[in-house]
C-alpha positions as CSV (number, residue, x, y, z in Angstrom):
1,X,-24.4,-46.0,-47.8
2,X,-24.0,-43.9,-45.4
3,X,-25.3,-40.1,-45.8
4,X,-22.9,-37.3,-45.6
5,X,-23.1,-34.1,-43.2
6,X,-22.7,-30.8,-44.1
7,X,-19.9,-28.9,-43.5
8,X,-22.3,-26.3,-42.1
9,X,-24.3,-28.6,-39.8
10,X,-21.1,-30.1,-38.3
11,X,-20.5,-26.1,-37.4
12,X,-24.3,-25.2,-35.8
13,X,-24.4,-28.7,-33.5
14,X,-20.4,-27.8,-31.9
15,X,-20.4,-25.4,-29.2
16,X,-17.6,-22.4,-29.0
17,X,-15.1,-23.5,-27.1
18,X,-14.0,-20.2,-25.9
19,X,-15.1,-17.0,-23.6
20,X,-16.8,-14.2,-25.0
21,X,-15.4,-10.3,-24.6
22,X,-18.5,-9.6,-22.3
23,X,-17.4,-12.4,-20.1
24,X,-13.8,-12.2,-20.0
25,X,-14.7,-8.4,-18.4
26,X,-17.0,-9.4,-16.3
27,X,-14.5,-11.4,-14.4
28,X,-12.0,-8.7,-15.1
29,X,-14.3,-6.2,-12.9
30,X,-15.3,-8.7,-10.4
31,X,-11.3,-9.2,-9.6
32,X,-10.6,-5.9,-9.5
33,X,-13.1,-5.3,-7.1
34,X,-12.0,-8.5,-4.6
35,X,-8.6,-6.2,-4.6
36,X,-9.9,-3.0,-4.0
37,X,-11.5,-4.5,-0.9
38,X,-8.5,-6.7,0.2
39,X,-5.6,-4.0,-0.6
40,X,-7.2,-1.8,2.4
41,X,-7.6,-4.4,5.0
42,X,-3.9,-6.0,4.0
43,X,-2.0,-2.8,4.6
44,X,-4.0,-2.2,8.3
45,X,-2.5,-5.6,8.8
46,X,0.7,-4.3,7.7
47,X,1.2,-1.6,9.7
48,X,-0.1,-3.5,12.5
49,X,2.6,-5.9,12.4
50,X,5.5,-3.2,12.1
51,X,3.7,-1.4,15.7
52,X,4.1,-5.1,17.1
53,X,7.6,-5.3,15.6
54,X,8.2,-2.0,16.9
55,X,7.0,-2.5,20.4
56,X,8.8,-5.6,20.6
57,X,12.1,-4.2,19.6
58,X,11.8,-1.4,22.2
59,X,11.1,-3.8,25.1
60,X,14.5,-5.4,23.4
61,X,16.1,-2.2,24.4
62,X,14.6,-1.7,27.5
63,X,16.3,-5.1,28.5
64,X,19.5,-4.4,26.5
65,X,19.5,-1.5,28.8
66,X,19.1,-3.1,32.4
67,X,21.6,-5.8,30.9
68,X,24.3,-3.5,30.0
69,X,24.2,-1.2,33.1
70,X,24.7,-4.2,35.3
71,X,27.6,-5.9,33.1
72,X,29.3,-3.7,31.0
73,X,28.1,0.4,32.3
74,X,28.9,0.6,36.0
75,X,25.1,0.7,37.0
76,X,24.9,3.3,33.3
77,X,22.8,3.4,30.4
78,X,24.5,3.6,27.1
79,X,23.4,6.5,24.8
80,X,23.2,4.9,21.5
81,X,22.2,1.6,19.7
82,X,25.8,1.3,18.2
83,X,27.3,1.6,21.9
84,X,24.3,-1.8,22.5
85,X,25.3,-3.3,19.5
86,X,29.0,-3.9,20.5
87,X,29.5,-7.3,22.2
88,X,31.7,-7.2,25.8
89,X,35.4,-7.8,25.5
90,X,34.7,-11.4,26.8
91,X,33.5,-13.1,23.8
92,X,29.4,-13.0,24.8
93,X,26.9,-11.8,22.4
94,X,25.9,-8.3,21.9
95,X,23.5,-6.7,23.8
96,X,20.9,-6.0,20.5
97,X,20.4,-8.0,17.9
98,X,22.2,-6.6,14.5
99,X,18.9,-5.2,12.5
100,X,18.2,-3.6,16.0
101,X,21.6,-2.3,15.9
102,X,21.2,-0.8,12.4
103,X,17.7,0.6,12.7
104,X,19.0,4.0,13.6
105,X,18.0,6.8,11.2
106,X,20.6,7.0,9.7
107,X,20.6,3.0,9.1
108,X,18.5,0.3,7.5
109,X,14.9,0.7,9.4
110,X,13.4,-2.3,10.8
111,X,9.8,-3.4,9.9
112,X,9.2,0.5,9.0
113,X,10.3,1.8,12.0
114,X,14.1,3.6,12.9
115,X,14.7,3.7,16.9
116,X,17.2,6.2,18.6
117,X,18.5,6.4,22.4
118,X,19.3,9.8,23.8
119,X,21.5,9.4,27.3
120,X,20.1,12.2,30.4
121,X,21.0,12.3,33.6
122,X,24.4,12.5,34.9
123,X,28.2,10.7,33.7
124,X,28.2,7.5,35.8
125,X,31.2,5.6,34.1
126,X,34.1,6.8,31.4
127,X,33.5,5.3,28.1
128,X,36.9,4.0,28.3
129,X,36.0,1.7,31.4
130,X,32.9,-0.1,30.0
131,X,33.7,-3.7,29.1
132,X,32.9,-3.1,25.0
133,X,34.1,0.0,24.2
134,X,31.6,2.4,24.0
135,X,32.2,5.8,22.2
136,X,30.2,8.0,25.0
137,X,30.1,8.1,28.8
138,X,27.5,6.1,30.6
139,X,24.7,8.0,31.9
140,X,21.9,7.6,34.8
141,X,19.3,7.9,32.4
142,X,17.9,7.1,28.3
143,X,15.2,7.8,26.6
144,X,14.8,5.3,23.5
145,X,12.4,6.3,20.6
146,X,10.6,4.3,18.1
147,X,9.6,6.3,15.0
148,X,8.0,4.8,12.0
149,X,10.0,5.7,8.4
150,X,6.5,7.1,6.3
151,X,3.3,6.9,6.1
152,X,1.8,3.4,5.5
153,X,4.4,1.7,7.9
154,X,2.7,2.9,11.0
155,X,0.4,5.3,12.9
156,X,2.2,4.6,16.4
157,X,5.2,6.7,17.8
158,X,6.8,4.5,20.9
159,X,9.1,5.7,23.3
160,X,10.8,4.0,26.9
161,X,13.2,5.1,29.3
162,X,14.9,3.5,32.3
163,X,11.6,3.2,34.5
164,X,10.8,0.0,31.7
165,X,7.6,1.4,30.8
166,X,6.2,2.5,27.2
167,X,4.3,5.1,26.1
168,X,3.0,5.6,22.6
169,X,1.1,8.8,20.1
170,X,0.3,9.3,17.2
171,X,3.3,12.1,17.4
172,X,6.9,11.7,18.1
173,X,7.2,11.7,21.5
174,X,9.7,14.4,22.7
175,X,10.0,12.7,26.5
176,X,8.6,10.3,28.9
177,X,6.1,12.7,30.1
178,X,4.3,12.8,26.1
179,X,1.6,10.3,24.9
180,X,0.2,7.6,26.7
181,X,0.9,4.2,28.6
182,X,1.4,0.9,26.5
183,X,-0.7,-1.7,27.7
């Protein structure tokens, strides 16, 4: 015959299957606490990235520039990113990509940052003779900013003008003659 178990000794000799309250919090705090470290150091990288975006897209329209005054502006800048967003009569590509195009402030901003282009200098072709249409006269000179849209999308203000170089702040730059050198 064989002799029969208790009900109560099958229960003592199983272990619990499941997590106690003290543990399940334990791991609860030790989570939170991986994400209060990693939430800083993801948003550095972040903004870090948009700055790179940023200072790529302005050496975009640095060259957007030097292309267009030797094709379409009679040796002048354009004074917008609309007027660099229009492709040439003859069926080649625009001068700036689209995103670029629409990353004015008033536009969609890309990677956190809206960009502008002021035309200086003097009138150097009729808008009416460039070869895509431009709304405004060419000009001698631009100065093309880079702004970021809040805080937490950057810390860097760019800005570029005809001589190719960029400068940067921690302040909108009001000319070429504010902030500092990119290197």
């Amino acid at each position: 015959m064989s002799a029969r178990i208790s009900p109560d000794a099958r229960v003592r000799g199983r272990k619990s299957g499941g997590f106690t309250l003290v543990e399940l919090l334990i791991v609860v705090a030790i989570i939170a606490l991986l994400a209060g470290i990693a939430v800083p150091s993801l948003m550095r990288g972040r903004m870090a990235g948009n700055e790179a975006s940023a200072i790529s897209s302005m050496r975009t329209i640095v060259s957007a520039q030097a292309a267009f005054a030797s094709t379409c502006g009679g040796g002048g800048y354009a004074n917008s990113l609309v007027d660099l967003s229009l492709p040439p009569a003859v069926g080649t590509a625009a001068f700036i990509p689209v995103d670029l195009g629409a990353a004015d402030p008033a536009g969609v901003p890309k990677s956190g940052y809206v960009f502008t282009i002021t035309g200086g200098g003097s009138p150097v072709m009729d808008a009416a003779f460039t070869c895509n249409g431009t709304a405004d006269d060419t000009m001698t000179q631009f100065f093309a900013q880079g702004d970021p849209v809040g805080s937490g999308m950057g810390t860097r203000f760019f800005g570029a003008d005809e001589s190719g170089q960029i400068r940067q702040d921690t302040a909108q730059l009001a000319d070429m003659l504010a902030g500092i050198p990119l290197k």
